[in-house]
SENUZA-630580 format. One record per residue (C-alpha): x, y, z. Coordinates in nm, 4 decimals, padded with zeros to 6 digits, always signed. Layout:
N
REC/xx/yy/zz
REC/X/Y/Z $
...
END
This chain:
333
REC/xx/yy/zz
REC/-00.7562/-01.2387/+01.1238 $
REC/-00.5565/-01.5175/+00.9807 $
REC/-00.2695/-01.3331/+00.8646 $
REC/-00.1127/-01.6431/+00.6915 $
REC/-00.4198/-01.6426/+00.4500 $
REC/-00.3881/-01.2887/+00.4463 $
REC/-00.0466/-01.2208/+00.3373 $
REC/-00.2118/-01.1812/-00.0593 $
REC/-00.3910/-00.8922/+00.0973 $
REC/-00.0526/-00.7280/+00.2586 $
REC/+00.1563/-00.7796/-00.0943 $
REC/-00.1486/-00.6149/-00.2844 $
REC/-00.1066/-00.2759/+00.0290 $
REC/+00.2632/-00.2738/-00.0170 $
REC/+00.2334/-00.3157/-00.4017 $
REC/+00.0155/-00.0169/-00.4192 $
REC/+00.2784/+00.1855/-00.1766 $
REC/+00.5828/+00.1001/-00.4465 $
REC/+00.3996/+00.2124/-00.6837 $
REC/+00.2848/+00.5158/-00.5212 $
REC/+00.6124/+00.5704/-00.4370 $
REC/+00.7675/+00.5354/-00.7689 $
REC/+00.5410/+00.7993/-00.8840 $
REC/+00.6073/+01.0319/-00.6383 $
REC/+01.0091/+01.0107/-00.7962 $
REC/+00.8460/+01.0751/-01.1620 $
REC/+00.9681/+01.3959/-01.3361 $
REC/+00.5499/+01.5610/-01.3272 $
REC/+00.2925/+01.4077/-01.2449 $
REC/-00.0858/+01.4877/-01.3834 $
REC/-00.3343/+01.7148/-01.1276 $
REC/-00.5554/+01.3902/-01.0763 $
REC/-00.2380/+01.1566/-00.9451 $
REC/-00.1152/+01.4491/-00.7265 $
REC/-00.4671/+01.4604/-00.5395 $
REC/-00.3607/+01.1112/-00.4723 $
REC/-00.0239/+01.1076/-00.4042 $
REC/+00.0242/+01.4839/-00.1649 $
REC/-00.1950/+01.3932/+00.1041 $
REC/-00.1170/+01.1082/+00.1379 $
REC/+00.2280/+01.0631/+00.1163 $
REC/+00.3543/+01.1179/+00.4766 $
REC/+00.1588/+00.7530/+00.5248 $
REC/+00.3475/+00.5001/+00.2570 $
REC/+00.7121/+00.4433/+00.4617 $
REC/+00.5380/+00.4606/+00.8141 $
REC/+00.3033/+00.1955/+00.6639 $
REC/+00.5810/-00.0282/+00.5424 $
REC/+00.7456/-00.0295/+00.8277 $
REC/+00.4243/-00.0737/+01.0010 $
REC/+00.3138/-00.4159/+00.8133 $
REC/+00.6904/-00.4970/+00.8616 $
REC/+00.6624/-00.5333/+01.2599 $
REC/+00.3076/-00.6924/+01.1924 $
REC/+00.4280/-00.9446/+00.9647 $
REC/+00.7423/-01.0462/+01.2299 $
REC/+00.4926/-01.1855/+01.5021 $
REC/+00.4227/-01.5321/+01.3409 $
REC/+00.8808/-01.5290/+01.3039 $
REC/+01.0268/-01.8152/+01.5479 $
REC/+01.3547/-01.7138/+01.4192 $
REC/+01.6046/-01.6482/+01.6615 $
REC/+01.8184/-01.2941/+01.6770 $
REC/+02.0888/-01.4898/+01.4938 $
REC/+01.8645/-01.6399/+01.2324 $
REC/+01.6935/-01.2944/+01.2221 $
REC/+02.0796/-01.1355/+01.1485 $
REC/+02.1808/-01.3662/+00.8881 $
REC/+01.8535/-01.3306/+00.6991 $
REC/+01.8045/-00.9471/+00.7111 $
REC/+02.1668/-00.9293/+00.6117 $
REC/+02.1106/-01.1344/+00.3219 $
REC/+01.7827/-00.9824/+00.1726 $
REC/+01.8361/-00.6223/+00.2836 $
REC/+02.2336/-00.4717/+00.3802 $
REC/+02.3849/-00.6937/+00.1149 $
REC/+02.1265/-00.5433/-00.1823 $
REC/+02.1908/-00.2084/-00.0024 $
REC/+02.5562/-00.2399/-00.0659 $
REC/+02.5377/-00.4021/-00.3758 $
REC/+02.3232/-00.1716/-00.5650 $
REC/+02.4510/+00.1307/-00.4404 $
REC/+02.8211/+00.0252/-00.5709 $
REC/+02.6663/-00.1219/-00.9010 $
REC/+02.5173/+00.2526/-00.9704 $
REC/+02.8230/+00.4117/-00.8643 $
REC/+02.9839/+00.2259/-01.1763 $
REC/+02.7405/+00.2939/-01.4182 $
REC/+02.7510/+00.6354/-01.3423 $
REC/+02.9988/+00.8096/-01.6225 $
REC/+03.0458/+01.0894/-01.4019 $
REC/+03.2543/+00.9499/-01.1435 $
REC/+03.5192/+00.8502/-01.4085 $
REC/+03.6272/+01.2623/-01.4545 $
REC/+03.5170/+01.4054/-01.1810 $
REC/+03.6804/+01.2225/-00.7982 $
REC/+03.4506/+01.4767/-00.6152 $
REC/+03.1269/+01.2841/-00.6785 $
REC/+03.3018/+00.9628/-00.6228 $
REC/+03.3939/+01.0195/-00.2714 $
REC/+03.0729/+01.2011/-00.2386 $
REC/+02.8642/+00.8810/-00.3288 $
REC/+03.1172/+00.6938/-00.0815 $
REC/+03.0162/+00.9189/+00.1766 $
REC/+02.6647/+00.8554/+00.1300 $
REC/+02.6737/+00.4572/+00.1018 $
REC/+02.9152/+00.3929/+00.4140 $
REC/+02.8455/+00.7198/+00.6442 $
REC/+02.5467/+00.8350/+00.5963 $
REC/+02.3685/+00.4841/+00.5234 $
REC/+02.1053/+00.6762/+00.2124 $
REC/+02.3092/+00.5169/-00.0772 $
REC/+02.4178/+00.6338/-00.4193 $
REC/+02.2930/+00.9221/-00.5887 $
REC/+02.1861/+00.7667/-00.8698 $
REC/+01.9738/+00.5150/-00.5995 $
REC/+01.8817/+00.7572/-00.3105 $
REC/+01.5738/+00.5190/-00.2488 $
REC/+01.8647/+00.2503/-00.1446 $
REC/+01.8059/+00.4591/+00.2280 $
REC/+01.5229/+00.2594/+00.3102 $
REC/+01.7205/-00.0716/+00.3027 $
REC/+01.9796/+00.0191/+00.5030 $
REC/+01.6950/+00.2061/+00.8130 $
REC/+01.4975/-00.0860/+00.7619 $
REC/+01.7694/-00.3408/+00.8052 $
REC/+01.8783/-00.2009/+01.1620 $
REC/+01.5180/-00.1050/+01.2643 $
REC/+01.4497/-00.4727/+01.1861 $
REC/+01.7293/-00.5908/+01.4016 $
REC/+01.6430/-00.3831/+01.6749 $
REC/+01.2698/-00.4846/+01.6726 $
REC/+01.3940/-00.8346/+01.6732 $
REC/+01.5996/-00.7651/+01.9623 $
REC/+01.2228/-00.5436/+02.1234 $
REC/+00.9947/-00.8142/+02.0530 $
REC/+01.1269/-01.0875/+02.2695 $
REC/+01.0283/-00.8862/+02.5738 $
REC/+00.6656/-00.8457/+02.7245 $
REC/+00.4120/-00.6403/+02.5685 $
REC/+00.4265/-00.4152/+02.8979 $
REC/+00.8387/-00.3536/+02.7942 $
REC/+00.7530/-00.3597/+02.4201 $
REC/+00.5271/-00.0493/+02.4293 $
REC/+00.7909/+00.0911/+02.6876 $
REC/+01.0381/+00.0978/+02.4267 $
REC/+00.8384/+00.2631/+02.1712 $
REC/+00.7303/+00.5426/+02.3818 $
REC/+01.0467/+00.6015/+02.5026 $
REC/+01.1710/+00.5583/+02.1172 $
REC/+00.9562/+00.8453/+01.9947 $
REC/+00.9975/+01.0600/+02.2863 $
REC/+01.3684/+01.0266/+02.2012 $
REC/+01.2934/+01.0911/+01.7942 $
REC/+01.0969/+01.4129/+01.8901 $
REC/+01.3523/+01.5413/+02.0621 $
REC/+01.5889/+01.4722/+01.8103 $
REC/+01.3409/+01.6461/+01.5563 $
REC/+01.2617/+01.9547/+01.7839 $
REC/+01.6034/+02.0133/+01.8492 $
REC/+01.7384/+02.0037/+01.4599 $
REC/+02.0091/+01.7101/+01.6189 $
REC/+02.1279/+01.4693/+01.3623 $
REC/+02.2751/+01.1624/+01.4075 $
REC/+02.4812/+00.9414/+01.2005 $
REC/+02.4167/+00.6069/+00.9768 $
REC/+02.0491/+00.7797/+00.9715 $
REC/+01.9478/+00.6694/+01.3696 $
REC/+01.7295/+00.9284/+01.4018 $
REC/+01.5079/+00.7319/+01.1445 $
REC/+01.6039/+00.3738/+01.2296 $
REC/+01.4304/+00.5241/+01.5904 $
REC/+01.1206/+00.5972/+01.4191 $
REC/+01.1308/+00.2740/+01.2450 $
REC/+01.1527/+00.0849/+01.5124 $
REC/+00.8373/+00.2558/+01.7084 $
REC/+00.6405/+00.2055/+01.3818 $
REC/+00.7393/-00.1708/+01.3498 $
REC/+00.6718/-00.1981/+01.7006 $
REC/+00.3064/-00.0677/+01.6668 $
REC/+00.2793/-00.2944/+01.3738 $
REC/+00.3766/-00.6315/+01.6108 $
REC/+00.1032/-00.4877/+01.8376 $
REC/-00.1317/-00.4385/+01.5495 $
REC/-00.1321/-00.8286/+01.4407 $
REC/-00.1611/-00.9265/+01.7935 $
REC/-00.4629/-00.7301/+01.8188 $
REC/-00.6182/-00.8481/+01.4766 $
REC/-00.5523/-01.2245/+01.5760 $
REC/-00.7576/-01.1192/+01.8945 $
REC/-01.0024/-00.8853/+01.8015 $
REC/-01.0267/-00.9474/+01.4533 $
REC/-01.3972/-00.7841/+01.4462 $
REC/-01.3227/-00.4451/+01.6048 $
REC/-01.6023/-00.2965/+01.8008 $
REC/-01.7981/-00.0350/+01.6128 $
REC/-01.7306/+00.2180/+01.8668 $
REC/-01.3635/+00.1832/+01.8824 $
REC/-01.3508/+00.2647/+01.4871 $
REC/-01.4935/+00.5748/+01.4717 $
REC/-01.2205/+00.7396/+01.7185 $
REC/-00.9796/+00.5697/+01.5061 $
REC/-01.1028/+00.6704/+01.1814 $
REC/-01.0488/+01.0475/+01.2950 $
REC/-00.6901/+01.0069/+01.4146 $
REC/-00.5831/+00.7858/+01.0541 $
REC/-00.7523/+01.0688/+00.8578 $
REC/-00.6779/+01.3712/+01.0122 $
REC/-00.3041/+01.2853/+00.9368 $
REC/-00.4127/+01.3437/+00.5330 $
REC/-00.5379/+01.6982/+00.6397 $
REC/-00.2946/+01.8404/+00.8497 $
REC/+00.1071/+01.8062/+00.7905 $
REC/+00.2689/+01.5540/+01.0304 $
REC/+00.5617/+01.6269/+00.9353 $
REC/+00.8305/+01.4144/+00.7061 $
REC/+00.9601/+01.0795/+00.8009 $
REC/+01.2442/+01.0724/+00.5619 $
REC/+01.4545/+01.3633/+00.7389 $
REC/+01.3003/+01.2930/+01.1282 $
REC/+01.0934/+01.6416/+01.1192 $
REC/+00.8132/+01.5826/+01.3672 $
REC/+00.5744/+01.8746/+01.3493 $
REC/+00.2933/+01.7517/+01.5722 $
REC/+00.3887/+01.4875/+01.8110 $
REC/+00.2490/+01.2267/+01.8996 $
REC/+00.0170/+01.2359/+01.5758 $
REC/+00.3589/+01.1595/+01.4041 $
REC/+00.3473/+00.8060/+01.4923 $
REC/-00.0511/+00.7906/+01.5837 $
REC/-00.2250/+00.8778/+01.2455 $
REC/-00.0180/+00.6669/+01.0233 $
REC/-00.1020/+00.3661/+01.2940 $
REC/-00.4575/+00.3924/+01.2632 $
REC/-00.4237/+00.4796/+00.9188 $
REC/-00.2887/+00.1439/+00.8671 $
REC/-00.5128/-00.0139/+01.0684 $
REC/-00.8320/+00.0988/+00.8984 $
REC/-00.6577/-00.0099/+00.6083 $
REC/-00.6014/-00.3677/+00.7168 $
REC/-00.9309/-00.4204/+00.8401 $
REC/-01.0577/-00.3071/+00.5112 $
REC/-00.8663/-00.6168/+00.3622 $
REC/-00.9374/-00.8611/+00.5865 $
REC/-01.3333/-00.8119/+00.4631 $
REC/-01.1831/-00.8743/+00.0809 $
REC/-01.1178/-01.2155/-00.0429 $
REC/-00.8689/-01.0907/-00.3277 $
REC/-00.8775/-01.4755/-00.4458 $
REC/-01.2359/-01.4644/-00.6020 $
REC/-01.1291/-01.1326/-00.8100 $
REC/-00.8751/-01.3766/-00.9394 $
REC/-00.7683/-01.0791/-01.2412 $
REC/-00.4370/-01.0038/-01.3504 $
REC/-00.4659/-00.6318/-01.2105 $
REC/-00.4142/-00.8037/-00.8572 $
REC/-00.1453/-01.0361/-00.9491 $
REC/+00.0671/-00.7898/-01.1411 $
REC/+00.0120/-00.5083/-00.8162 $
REC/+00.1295/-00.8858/-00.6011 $
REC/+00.3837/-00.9171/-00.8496 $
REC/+00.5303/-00.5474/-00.8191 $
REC/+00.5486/-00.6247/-00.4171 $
REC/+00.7368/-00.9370/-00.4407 $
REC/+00.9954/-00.7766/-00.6163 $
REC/+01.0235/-00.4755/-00.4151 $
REC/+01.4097/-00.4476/-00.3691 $
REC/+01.4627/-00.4596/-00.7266 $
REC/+01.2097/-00.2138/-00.8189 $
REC/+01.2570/-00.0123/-00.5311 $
REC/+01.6391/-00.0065/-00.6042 $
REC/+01.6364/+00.0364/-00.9815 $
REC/+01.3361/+00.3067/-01.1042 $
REC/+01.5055/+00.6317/-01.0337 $
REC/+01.8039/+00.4903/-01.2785 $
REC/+01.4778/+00.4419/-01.5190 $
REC/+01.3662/+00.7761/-01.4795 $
REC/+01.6674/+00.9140/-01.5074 $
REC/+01.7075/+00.7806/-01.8415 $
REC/+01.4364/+00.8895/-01.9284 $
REC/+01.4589/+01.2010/-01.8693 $
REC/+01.7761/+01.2088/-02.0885 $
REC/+01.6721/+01.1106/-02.3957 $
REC/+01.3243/+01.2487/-02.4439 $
REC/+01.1724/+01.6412/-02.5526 $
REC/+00.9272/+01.8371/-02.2913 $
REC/+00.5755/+01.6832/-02.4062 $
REC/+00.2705/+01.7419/-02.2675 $
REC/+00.1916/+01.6312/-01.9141 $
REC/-00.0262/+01.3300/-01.9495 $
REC/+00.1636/+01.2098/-02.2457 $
REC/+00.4360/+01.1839/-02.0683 $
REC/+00.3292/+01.0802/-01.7502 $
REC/+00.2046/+00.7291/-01.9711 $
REC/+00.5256/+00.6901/-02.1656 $
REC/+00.7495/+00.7162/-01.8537 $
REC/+00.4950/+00.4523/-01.6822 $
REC/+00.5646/+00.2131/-01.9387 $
REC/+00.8958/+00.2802/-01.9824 $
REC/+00.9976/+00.2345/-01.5903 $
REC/+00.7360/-00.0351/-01.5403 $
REC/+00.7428/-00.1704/-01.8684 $
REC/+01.1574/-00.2329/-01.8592 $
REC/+01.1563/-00.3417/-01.4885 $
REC/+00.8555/-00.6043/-01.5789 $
REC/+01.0272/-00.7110/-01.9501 $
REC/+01.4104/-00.6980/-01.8422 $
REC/+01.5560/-00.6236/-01.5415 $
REC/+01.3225/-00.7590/-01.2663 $
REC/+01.3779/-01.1606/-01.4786 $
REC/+01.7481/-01.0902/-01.5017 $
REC/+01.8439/-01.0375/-01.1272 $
REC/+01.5889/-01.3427/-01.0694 $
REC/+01.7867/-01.5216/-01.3018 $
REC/+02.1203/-01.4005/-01.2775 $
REC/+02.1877/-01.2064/-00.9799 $
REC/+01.8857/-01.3951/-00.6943 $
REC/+02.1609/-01.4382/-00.4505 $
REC/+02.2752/-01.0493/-00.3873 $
REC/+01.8893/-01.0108/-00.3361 $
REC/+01.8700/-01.2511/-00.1402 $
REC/+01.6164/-01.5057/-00.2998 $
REC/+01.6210/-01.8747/-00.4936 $
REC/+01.6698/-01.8928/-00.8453 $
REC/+01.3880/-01.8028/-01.0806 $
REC/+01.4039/-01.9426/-01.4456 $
REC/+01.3591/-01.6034/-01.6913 $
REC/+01.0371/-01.7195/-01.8687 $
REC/+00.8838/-01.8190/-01.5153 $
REC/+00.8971/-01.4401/-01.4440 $
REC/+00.6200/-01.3201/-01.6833 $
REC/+00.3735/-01.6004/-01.5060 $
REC/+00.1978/-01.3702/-01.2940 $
END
């Protein structure tokens, strides 16, 4: 599997997790999108982190490079965001309690503002990423050392209640899921036909995960080790193999580009729709569900694709780490 050919493939997967994941922060959600979205929602961070460490095995950059880039493109949004909501948020102004509350959260406890609480997975996958950079430089015989040891060390954490600070117990978890994911696109350059015999194994671990709770990434709660880390893995890989048999270039639509589109601009999406939300919760009357559910899609979607998503391109590329992108330019899909 050529994964530089591929990488249309891997934006269309991680535009569909946003997404998903956006949803999941909506105020209600229709029956039919919560079939979709409850089972399978213990997958969409593991997976990200998962086609993170996959997508780091074709990086020659070394650990400084790797520093000065990840704190570019992911702790300097983190910190930038989460003090830009902070000021737009009217309640800080009369009440000091939430303002040193929202401090707390930014600079101790590394999960950002309130009004951004999705600003956590920045900051776990900036020092995951660092610390995979650091992993990856060894053997493969140390590598998968590390991330046994790694999750041996997070189920402990989890089966003892023990939390640690900046969110480590995560960034650990991270790290053995971006670790699998290095060892993923080794194995797809390799092997990229599986054997048929090998899938059907694997197909049972990635789905029993969306039958039986794992457990939930976000606080470290490991319920059934090591299924934690193994059903998300295969998951991912079933899901990958899937794509490499898709040429997304001959269904040359604008449904693929705009999902492609949507992963591109993940930081700012990822960063901004619970402020959406929020607003709209604010100024609109309880409806019925489905009407709703399409009015806040368009709203959050609609002002992140008309307004906001151009304007940090435009105005504000460097705190997100990216070049200049002239306003009309971002409506090309």
């Amino acid at each position: 599997m050529n994964l530089t050919n591929r990488l249309q493939h891997i934006d269309f997967l991680k535009g569909v997790l946003l997404i998903l994941i956006c949803l999941s922060h909506f105020s209600n959600l229709p029956s039919f999108i919560r079939v979709l979205t409850n089972p399978t929602a213990s997958y969409w961070v593991p997976t990200f982190f998962i086609i993170s460490g996959l997508l780091s095995i074709n990086s020659k950059k070394t650990l400084k490079e790797s520093f000065i880039r990840k704190t570019r493109t992911l702790l300097l949004p983190y910190f930038i965001f989460s003090l830009l909501f902070i000021i737009i948020d009217p309640n800080i102004y009369s009440h000091k309690d939430i303002l040193y509350k929202n401090i707390e959260r930014i600079f101790l406890e590394g999960i950002g503002s309130e009004k951004a609480s999705p600003l956590w997975f920045l900051f776990v996958l900036y020092f995951a990423s660092l610390l995979h950079a650091v992993i990856i430089k060894t053997t493969s015989l140390i590598q998968l050392a590390c991330a046994c040891i790694l999750s041996i060390i997070a189920y402990f954490l989890s089966y003892y209640q023990i939390t640690l600070f900046f969110q480590l117990n995560i960034i650990i978890s991270a790290t053995v899921y971006m670790t699998a994911g290095s060892f993923l696109g080794h194995l797809l350059k390799s092997h990229p036909s599986p054997h048929k015999l090998t899938l059907l194994p694997i197909l049972i671990i990635g789905i029993s995960g969306l039958l039986i709770p794992l457990g939930d990434f976000h606080l470290n709660r490991i319920s059934i080790y090591p299924l934690f880390y193994l059903c998300p893995i295969a998951f991912t890989y079933l899901l990958l193999i899937l794509l490499k048999s898709i040429d997304i270039d001959k269904y040359n639509n604008t449904f693929f580009k705009y999902i492609s589109y949507i992963a591109k601009n993940g930081i700012i999406i990822l960063s901004v729709h619970c402020y959406l939300i929020i607003i709209y919760n604010y100024v609109t009357k309880p409806i019925p569900i489905w009407i709703n559910f399409i009015l806040e899609f368009c709203f959050v979607f609609g002002s992140l694709y008309l307004f906001i998503v151009p304007f940090f391109n435009h105005y504000a590329y460097k705190i997100i780490g990216k070049n200049k992108i002239a306003w009309i330019k971002n409506y090309n899909i």
